[in-house]
N, C-alpha and C positions, 0 to 999 in steps of 0.2 A: 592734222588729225585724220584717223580713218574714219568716213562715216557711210552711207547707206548708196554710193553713189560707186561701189566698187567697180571693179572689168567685169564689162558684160551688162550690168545694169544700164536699161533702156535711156537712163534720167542720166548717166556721165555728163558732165561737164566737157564740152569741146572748145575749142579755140575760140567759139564766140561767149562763151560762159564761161569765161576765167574775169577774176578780181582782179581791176587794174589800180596797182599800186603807186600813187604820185611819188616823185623822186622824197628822197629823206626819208619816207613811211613803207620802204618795203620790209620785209620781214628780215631780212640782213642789214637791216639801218637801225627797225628800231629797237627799241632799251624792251619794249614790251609787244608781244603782234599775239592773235589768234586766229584762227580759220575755223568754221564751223558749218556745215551741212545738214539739211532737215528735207523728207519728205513732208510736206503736208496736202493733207485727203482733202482740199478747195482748192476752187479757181485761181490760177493766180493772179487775175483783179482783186479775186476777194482778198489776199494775201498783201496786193500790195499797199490794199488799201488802208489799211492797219499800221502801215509802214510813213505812208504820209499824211496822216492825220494823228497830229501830235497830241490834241488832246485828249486822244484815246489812251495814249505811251503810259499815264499813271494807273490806268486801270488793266491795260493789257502787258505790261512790261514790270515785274517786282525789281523795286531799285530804284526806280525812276521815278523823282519826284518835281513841281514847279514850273512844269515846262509853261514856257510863253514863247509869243512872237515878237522879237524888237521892233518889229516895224508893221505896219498895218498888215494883216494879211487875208485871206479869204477862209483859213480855218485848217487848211491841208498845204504841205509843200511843195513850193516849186523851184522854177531853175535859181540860183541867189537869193531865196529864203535867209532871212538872217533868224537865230532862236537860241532861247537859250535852255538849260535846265539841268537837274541835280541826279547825277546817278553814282548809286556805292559811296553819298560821304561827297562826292567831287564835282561843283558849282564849273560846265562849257557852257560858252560862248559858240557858236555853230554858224555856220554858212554853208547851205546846200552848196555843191560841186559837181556834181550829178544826179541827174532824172530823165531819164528817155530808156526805152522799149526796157522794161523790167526791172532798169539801172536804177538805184541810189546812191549816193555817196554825201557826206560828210565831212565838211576839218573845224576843229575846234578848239580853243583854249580855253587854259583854267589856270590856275595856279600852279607853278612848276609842272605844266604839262601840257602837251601838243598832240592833239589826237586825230587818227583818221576811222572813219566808220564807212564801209560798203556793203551793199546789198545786193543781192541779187536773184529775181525772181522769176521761172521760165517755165512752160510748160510739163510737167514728169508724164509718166506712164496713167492711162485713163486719165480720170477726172481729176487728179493730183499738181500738185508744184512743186517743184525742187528750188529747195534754199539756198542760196550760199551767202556766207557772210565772212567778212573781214574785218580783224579791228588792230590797228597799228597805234602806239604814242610812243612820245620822246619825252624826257626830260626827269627832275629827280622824282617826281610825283609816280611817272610811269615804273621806274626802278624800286620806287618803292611798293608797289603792286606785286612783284616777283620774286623779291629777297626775300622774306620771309615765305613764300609760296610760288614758287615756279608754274605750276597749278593755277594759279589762279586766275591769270587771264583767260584760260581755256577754257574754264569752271564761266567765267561772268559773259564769256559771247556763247555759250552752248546753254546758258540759261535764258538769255535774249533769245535767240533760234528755238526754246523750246516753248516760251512764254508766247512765242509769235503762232507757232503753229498750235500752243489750245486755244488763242483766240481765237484766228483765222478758221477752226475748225469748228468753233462753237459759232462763229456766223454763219456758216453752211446749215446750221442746222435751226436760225432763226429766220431764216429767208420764205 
């Protein structure tokens, strides 16, 4: 997808800010992927922090509903976090993969389906962050996300990316 990050924009994405896609979850693997891109006008602390505090996911993410910890945790993610929760209808199973310098990532299962979810969050132009995100699945669950709507993966991570940045934007302005 094209988004705010075109030639010439300060915030491009370079060889250190590219989504790294585990083997089977690249976007010529799987049955279902999206990419999506956001300015958002906060820090990107404050951005990511939205990101790894799950309990926030039901108020700052529409879709997203149940989220818990399988295993004791301190309240926010880290590196093999295990979690689970319900977004769009579909009950993963989750294990952080990545977290370090802006990184998150994700793999999950659910029922007929195998998901990868990446983030990423890095300084932009002024006081701004630049988003990127990724979202890969296999299996007939993910296939059935696309058949009737091709669309529609696209449509559910650029609604996540936008849901993030009014959050992250409305704590800029609670601080």
């Amino acid at each position: 997808m094209v988004g705010p990050f075109g030639p010439g924009d300060p915030a491009h994405p370079d060889a250190d800010h590219v989504l790294r896609w585990p083997a089977g979850f690249s976007p010529r693997c799987a049955d279902a992927w999206a990419r999506s891109e956001q300015v958002v006008k906060a820090e990107p602390t404050d951005v990511f922090s939205h990101l790894i505090t799950p309990r926030h996911w039901e108020r700052d993410f529409s879709g997203v509903r149940n989220v818990r910890f399988l295993a004791s945790g301190h309240g926010f993610l880290e590196p093999d976090s295990e979690f689970e929760f319900e977004v769009d209808g579909h009950r993963l199973e989750a294990r952080v993969i990545e977290l370090a310098d802006g990184r998150l990532a994700w793999s999950g299962q659910g029922i007929d389906i195998s998901v990868y979810h990446a983030w990423l969050v890095f300084g932009g132009p002024g006081r701004s962050s630049a988003v990127l995100t990724g979202f890969a699945a296999r299996g007939a669950a993910a296939v059935a996300l696309t058949e009737p709507d091709p669309g529609r993966t696209h449509a559910m991570l650029d609604r996540w990316a936008h849901d993030l940045k009014k959050a992250a934007e409305g704590t800029r302005s609670r601080h």
